[in-house]
Every structure is written in structure tokens, then in C-alpha cells.
N, C-alpha and C positions, 0 to 999 in steps of 0.2 A: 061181138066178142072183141078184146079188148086186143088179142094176139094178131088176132086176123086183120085190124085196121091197121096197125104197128108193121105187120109185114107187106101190106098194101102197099103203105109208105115207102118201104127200104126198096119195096122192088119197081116202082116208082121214079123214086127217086136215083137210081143206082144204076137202072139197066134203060137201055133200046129196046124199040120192038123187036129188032133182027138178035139182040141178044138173048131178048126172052123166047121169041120162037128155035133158036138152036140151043138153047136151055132145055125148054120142054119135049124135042125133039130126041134129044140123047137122052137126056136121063128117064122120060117116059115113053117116047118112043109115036108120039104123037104130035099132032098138027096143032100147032096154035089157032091155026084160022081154023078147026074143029073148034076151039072151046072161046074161042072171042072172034070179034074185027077188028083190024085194023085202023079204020076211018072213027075209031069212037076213044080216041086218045086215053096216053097212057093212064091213067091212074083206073079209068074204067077196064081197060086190061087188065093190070097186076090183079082189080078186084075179081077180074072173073074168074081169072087163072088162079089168086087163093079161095074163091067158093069150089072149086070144079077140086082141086087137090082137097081141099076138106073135106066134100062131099064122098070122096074117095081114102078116106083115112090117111089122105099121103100130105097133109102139113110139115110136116116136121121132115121130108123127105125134102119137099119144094124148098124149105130154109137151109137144109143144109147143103141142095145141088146149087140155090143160087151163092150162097157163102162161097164153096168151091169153083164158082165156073168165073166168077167174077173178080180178079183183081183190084180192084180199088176196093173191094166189100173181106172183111175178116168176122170170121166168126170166133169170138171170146169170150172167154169161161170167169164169169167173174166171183169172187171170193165170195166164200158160204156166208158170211156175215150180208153180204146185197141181196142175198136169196127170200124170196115169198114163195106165198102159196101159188100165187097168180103169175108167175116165172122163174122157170129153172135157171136162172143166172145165165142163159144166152142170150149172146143181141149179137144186131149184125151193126158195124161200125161202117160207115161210107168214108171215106177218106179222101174224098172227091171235096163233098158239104161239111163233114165231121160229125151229121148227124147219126144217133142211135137208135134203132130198134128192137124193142126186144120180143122175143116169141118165146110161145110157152110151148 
């Protein structure tokens, strides 16, 4: 799925391990080292941590707790005319790289 590699990416690119584990720790209330390791670098984290929230209907919760907890990351609404079927017009902007990803 095209949303979930997209958010792989931002969260990826965007966060630490220490800031994804106190991400997932307030806003779900769980251990990161419950749903990955540490020792298998980032991107294979974000990947587990968005299968593990999908798996759980909580996508769209995981994009917009990382949007919120993260400073350099904005979540923005962009104009109905950029909108498809395959994304509601949100993406997370890093402001760090300038890259975008969008989630559906």
C-alpha cells in the first residue's frame, strides 16, 4: 500500500528511535521494543511500527500523533483541487529535508 510506504518514509526520515519510542509510548501507551528492535535500523522500525498501527486500525492516529509530537514535521491540508481517491490531501512536510509524504 502506497500510504504505508509514504509514511515509512516520513517517519523515517523525520524521527529517532528515542523519539519514536516516546511517541508510541504516550500516544498508545506501549513499548516500542514490544512491537520492533532496536538493533535493525530505522526504516525497518517506522516499517514495523506502521504494520503493527495498521494492523490495529490506528494509521491515521500514528500520522497525526507523529505530525503533532514532532517539530520539524507539519501536517497540511492541501487545496481540494490536489485531492485523489488515493489521498485525502494530507502529507506530512519534514522541514529538516523538505521532503513530503502523503497518507491516506
Amino acid at each position: 500500500m502506497v500510504a504505508e510506504e509514504l509514511l515509512v518514509n516520513a517517519l523515517a526520515e523525520c524521527f529517532t528511535w528515542d523519539e519514536l519510542r516516546m511517541l508510541v509510548s504516550f500516544q498508545f501507551g506501549e513499548a516500542l521494543e514490544n512491537i520492533t528492535k532496536n538493533d535493525r535500523g530505522l526504516r525497518v522500525v517506522a516499517f514495523d511500527l506502521v504494520k503493527w498501527s495498521s494492523r490495529r486500525g490506528k494509521r491515521r492516529e500514528l500520522f497525526d500523533a507523529a505530525a503533532k509530537a514532532n517539530p520539524v514535521v507539519e501536517l497540511v491540508r492541501l487545496s481540494d483541487a490536489l485531492k485523489s481517491d488515493a489521498f485525502d490531501g494530507r502529507y506530512i512536510a519534514c522541514n529538516n529535508c523538505g521532503a513530503k509524504f502523503f497518507a491516506s
